[in-house]
C-alpha positions as CSV (number, residue, x, y, z in Angstrom):
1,X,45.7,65.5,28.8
2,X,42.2,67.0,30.2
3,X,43.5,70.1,28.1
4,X,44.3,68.9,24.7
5,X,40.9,67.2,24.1
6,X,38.7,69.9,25.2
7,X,41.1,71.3,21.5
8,X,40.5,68.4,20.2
9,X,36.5,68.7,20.9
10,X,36.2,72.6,20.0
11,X,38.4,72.5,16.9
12,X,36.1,69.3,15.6
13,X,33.0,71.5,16.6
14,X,34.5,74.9,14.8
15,X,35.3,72.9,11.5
16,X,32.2,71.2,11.6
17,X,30.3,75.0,12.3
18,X,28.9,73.9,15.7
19,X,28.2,76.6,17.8
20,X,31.5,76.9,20.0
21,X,29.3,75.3,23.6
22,X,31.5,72.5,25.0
23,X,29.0,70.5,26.2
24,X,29.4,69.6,30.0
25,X,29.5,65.7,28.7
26,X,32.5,66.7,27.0
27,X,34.2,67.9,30.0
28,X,32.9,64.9,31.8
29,X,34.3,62.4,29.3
30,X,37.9,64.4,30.0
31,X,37.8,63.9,33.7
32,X,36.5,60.4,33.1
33,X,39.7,59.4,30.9
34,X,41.8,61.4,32.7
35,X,43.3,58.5,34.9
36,X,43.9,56.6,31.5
37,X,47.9,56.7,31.2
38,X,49.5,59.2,28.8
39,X,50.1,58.1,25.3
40,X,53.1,59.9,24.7
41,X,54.7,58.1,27.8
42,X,53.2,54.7,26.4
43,X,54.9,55.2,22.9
44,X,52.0,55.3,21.8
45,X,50.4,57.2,19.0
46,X,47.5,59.1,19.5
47,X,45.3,59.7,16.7
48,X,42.5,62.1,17.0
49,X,39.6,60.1,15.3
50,X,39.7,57.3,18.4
51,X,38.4,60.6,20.4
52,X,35.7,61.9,18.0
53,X,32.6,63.2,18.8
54,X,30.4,60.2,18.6
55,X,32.6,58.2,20.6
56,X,33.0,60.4,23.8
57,X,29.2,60.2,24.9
58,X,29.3,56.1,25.2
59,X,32.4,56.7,27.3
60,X,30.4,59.3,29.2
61,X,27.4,57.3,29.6
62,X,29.4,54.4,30.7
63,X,31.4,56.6,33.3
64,X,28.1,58.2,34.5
65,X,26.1,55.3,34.7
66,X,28.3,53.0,36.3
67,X,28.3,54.4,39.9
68,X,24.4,54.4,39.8
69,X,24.8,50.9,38.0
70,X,26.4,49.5,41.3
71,X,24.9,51.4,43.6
72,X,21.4,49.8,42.4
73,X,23.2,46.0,42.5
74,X,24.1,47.0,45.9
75,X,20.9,47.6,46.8
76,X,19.2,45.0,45.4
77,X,21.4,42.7,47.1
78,X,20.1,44.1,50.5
79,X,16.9,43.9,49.2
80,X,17.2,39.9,48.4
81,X,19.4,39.6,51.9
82,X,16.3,41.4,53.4
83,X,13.6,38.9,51.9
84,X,16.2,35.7,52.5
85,X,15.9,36.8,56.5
86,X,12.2,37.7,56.5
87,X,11.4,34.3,55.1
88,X,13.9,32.4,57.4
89,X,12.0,34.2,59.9
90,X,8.6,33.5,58.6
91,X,9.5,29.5,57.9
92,X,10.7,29.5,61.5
93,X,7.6,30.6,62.8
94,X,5.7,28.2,60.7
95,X,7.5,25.7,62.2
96,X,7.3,27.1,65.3
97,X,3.5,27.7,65.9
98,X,1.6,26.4,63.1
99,X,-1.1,23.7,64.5
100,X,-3.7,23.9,61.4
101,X,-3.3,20.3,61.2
102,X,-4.2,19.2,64.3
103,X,-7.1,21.5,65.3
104,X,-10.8,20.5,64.4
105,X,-9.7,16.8,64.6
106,X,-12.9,14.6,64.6
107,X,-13.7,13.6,68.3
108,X,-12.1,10.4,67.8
109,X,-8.2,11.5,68.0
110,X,-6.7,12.8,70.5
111,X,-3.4,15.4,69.5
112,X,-0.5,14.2,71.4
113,X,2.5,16.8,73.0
114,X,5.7,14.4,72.6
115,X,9.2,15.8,74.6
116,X,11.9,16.7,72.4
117,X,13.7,16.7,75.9
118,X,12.8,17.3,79.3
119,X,9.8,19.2,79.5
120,X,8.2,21.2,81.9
121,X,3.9,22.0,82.3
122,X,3.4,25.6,84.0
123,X,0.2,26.6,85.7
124,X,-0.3,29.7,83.1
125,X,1.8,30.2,79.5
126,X,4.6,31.9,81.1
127,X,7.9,30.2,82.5
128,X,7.5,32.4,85.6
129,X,4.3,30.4,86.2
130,X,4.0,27.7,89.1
131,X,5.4,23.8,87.3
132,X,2.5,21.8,87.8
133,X,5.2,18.4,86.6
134,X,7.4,17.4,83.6
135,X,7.9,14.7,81.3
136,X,11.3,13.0,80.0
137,X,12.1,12.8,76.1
138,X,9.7,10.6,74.1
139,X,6.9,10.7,76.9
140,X,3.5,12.5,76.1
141,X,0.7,14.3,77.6
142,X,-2.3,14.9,75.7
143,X,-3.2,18.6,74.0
144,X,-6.5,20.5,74.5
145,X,-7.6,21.8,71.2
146,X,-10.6,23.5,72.7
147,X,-10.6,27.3,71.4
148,X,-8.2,26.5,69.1
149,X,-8.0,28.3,66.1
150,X,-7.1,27.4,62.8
151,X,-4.0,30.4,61.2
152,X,-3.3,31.6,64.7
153,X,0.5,31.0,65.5
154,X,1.3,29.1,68.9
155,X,4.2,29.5,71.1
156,X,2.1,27.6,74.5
157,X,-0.1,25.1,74.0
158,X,-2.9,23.8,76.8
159,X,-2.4,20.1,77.5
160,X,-4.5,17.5,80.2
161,X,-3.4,16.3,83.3
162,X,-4.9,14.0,85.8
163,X,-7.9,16.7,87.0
164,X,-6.8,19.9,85.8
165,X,-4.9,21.8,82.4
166,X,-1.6,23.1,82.2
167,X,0.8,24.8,79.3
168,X,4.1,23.5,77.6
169,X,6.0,25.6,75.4
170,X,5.2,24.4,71.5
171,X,9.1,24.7,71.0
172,X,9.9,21.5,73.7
173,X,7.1,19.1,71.5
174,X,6.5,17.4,68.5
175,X,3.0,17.2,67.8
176,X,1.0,13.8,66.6
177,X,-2.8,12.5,66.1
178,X,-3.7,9.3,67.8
179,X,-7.0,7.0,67.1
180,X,-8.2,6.7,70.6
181,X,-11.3,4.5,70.1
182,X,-10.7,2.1,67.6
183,X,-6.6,3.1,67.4
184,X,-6.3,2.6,63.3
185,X,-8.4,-1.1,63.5
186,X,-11.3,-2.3,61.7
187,X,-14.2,-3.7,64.4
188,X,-14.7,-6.5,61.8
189,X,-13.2,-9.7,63.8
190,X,-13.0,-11.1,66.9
191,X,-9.4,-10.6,67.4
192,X,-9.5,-6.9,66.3
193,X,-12.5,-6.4,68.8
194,X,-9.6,-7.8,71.5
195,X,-7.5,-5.7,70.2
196,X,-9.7,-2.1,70.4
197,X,-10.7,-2.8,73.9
198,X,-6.9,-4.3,75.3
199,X,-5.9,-0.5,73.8
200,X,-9.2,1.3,75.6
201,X,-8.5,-0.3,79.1
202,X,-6.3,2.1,80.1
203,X,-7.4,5.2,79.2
204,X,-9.7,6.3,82.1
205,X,-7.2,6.0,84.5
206,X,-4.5,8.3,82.6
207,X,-2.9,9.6,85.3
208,X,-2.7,6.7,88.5
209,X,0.1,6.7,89.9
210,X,3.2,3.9,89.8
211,X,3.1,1.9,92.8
212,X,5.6,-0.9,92.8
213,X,3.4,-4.2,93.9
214,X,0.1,-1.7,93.7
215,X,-3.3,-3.1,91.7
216,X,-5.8,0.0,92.1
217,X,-6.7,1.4,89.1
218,X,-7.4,4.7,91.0
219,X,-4.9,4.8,93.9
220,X,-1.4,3.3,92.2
221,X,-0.7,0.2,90.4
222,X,2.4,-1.5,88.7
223,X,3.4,-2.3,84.8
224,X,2.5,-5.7,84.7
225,X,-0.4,-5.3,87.1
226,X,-2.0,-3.0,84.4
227,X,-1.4,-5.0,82.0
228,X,-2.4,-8.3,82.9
229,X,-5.8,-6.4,83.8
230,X,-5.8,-4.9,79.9
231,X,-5.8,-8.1,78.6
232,X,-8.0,-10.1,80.9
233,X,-10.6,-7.3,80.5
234,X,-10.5,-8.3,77.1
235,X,-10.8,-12.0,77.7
236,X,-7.5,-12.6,77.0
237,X,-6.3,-15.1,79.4
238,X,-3.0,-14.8,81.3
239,X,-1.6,-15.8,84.8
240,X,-3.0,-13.9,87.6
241,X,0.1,-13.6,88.9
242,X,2.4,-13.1,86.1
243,X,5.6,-10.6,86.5
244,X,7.1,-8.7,83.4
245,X,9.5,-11.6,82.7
246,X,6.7,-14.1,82.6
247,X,4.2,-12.4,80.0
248,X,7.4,-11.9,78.1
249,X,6.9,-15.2,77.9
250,X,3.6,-15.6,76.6
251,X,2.0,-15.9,73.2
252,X,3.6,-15.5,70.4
253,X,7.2,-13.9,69.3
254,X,6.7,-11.5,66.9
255,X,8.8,-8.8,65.3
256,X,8.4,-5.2,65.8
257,X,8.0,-4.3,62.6
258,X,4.5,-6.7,63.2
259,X,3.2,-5.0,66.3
260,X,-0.6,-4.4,66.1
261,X,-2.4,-2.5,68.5
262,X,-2.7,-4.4,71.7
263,X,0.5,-6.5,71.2
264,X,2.9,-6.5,73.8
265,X,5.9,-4.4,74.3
266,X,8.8,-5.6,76.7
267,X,12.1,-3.8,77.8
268,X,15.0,-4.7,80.0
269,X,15.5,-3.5,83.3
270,X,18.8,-0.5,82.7
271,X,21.9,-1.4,80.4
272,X,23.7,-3.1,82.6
273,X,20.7,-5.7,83.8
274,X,19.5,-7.3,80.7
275,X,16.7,-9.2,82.5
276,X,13.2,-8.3,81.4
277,X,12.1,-5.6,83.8
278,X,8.9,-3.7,82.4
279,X,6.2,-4.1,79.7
280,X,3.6,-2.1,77.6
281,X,0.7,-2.4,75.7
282,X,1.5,-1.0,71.9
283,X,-1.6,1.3,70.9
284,X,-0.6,2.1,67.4
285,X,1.4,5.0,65.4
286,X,4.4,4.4,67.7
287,X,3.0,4.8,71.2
288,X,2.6,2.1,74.2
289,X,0.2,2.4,77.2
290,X,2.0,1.9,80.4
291,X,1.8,2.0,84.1
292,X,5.5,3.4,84.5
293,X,7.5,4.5,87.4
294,X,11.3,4.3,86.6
295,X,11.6,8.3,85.1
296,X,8.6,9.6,88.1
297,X,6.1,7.6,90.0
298,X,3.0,10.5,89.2
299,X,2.1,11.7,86.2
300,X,3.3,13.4,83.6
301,X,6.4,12.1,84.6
302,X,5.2,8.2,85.5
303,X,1.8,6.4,86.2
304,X,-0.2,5.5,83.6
305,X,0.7,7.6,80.7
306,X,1.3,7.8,76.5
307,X,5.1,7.2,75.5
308,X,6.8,6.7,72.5
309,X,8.0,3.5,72.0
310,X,11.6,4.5,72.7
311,X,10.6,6.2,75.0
312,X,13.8,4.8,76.9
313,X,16.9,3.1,77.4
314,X,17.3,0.0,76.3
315,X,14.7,0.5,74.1
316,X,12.0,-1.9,73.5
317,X,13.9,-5.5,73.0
318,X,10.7,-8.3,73.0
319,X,7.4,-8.2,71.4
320,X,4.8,-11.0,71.8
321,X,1.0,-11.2,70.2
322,X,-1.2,-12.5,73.2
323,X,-4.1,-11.9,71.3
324,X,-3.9,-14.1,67.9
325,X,-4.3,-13.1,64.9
């Protein structure tokens, strides 16, 4: 086959009085072709124009070019697998260690750490480190933004406990902003007034330790201890004496999708005992104040500490306005 076009190609080339060169496209075109089945075994007729001149380059260029042709989509294709997996990598990071949000917050906020699941607070950024405590799924410590910067990327983050700073892994946390001196309220009624300073009480003694029975501020205290003294600071009257089950009790029932800071948060004792057995004091954007002891008795893991409101199970099941409206 190879043979009889190169004839084909020199006797169009002598008739045509080219100078008898066989151009190495010609001969590339022939091995090109080669693998095309024989006519004459076909029963097929060959006619000599289909392989003119003019028409052998486009097959050549086609059987040169395609090779390079694929060779460049395979590459390419690396190349776009390449900048898929650079910017999984960079959105990962992002997500990882990007704090820009919560750094340079005015004094008034305070960026809390909430556990994605148990978490643990090291003396240094490094899981070799001493643990200074932990802290359960929903539960929160507060972050120290001091030296942060703003487009630095974050794997440890510094966060307060009762007299001294230790470091969570930015991984283990979500990250959130809370008003902690008028927590989202307007200082323009009575009520709201109630309200700010109900949601203040307790954040001095972040930290005290959960003493069943206890009523120090500074040395242990109890759920409803702390917050019968919330609301009385506030001159919000209640029972001296009053248990979890009895300020359940008191007020008004109200739904939770109408909680306002400084409303009332109750929850049942475990699954199985579906008696009121704890209470909190509902500070805003989804977190309570409590004096808890039933994941820890000292802080992070219980005392008086930041939590989410679902912070557990049963989650919150009563919520009563003790202040009006």
């Amino acid at each position: 086959m190879r043979k009889r076009l190169l004839i084909w190609l020199l006797a169009g080339m002598l008739s045509c009085g080219t100078a008898a060169v066989i151009p190495a496209a010609a001969v590339y075109a022939a091995e090109a072709v080669e693998g095309i089945e024989n006519p004459e075994e076909t029963g097929t007729q060959e006619e000599p124009e289909t392989t003119a001149a003019a028409e052998v380059p486009e097959t050549t260029a086609a059987a040169e070019e395609e090779p390079e042709t694929k060779a460049a989509e395979e590459e390419a294709e690396d190349d776009l697998a390449m900048v898929d997996l650079e910017l999984t990598a960079e959105t990962a990071e992002e997500k990882l260690g990007n704090c820009d949000e919560f750094i340079g917050l005015s004094k008034n906020y305070w960026v809390m750490a909430t556990a994605k699941k148990k978490v643990y607070v090291y003396e240094s950024p490094s899981t070799d480190s001493k643990v200074l405590g932990k802290f359960t799924k929903n539960n929160c410590v507060v972050v120290n933004t001091n030296g942060m910067k703003k487009g630095t990327r974050y794997t440890w983050l510094k966060v307060w406990l009762k007299k001294k700073c230790g470091y969570v892994q930015l991984k283990n946390v979500t990250l959130g902003k809370l008003d902690k001196v008028n927590f989202g309220l307007s200082a323009n009624s009575k009520q709201n007034l109630q309200r700010i300073q109900i949601c203040r009480f307790g954040i001095p003694y972040m930290g005290t330790k959960f003493v069943l029975g206890g009523s120090s501020l500074t040395k242990g205290i109890d759920c409803s201890t702390f917050a019968r003294k919330a609301m009385r600071n506030a001159g919000v009257m209640v029972s001296s004496s009053a248990l979890a089950v009895n300020l359940s009790n008191t007020g008004k029932a109200i739904k939770r999708s109408q909680l306002k800071p400084g409303d009332m948060v109750f929850y049942y004792h475990d699954a199985k005992d579906r008696r009121i057995g704890h209470c909190a004091i509902y500070i805003g954007e989804g977190y309570i104040i409590n004096a808890s002891g039933h994941q820890g008795k000292v802080y992070p893991s219980g005392g008086i500490r930041i939590s989410r409101i679902d912070y557990r199970s049963p989650t919150a099941v009563k919520f009563r306005n003790l202040v009006g409206n």
